[in-house]
Structure formats: structure tokens, C-alpha cells
N, C-alpha and C positions, 0 to 999 in steps of 0.2 A: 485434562489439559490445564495448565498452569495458565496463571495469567497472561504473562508475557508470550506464551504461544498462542492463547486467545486474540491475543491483541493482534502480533502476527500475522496471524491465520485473516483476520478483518481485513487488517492492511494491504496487504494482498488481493483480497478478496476484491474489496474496492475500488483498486486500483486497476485491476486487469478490467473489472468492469467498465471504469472510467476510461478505458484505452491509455493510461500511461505508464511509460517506462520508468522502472526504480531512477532513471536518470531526468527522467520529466517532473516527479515527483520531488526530488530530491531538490532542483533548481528552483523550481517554485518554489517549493517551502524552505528554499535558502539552509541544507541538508546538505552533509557530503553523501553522497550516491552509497559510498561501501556502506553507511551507516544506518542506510535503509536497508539492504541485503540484511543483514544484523537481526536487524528489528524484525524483518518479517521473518525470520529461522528461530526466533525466541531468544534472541542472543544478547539482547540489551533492557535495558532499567529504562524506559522510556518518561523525560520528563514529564509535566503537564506541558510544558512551554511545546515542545515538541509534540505530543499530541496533538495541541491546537493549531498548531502549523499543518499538521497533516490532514484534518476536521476540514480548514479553510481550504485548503486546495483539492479534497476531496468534495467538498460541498457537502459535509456533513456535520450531523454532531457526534460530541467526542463521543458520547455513549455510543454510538455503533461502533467504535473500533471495541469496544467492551462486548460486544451481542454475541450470546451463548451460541458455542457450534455444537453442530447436531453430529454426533460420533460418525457417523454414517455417510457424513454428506463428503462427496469426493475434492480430493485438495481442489484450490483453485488453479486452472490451466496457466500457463504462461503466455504473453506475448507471443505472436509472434514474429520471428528476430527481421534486423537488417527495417532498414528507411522507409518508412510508408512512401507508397508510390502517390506522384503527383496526380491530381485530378484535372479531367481533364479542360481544356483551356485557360490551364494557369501557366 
């Protein structure tokens, strides 16, 4: 895996953990939305500046979006789609 799919793969990884959607991400870290799609498929040169936008909103360091995958380990799942349901008495 090349870098930028490593990074990807993290980005991803992260994120579905964190519950957000490439468009949650993307808003906080002040990101157009397509540009994260990109980034997590291996498709772009990711600044620093941009990795540390995405560190911060992930509540990480940037070294984990670098953390070695293990060949084996299965992609990370997607969201899933359509507006989290309200809780209740709100």
C-alpha cells in the first residue's frame, strides 16, 4: 500500500469510528466534502495543513493517519446512510 492509500485507509478508518460523515468531517475541518472522498480512495497529495485539520477534528495525532495496515485487516465499514434519528426527548 502506498502512502496515500495508507493515509486513506486511516482516514476512514477514524472516521467511521468517530461516527462522522465525510460531510461532518469535511465541515469541520473547513474541507470540501468531494475532497475528502479523494483522500480516503488514495486519490490526492495530502497537505500537512490538511492533515492537521483532520488530526484536530479527529482528536488525533497526525501520526495515526500514517499507522501501518495490517494486509488482512478488513476495509473499514461505511456509515450508515440517511440522518441519525432523534433521541429521545429532544
Amino acid at each position: 500500500m502506498d502512502v496515500r492509500q495508507t493515509i486513506g485507509w486511516n482516514l476512514r478508518r477514524l472516521r467511521v469510528a468517530k461516527g462522522l460523515s465525510q460531510e461532518r468531517l469535511a465541515l469541520e475541518a473547513e474541507i470540501d466534502r468531494s475532497y475528502v472522498g479523494r483522500v480516503e480512495r488514495g486519490m490526492e497529495n495530502v497537505t500537512v495543513a490538511t492533515l492537521e485539520a483532520f488530526a484536530r477534528v479527529l482528536s488525533v495525532n497526525v501520526s495515526a493517519l500514517f499507522a501501518e495496515i495490517d494486509p488482512r485487516a478488513p476495509k473499514p465499514k461505511p456509515l450508515r446512510s440517511g440522518r441519525k434519528q432523534k433521541e429521545p426527548g429532544r
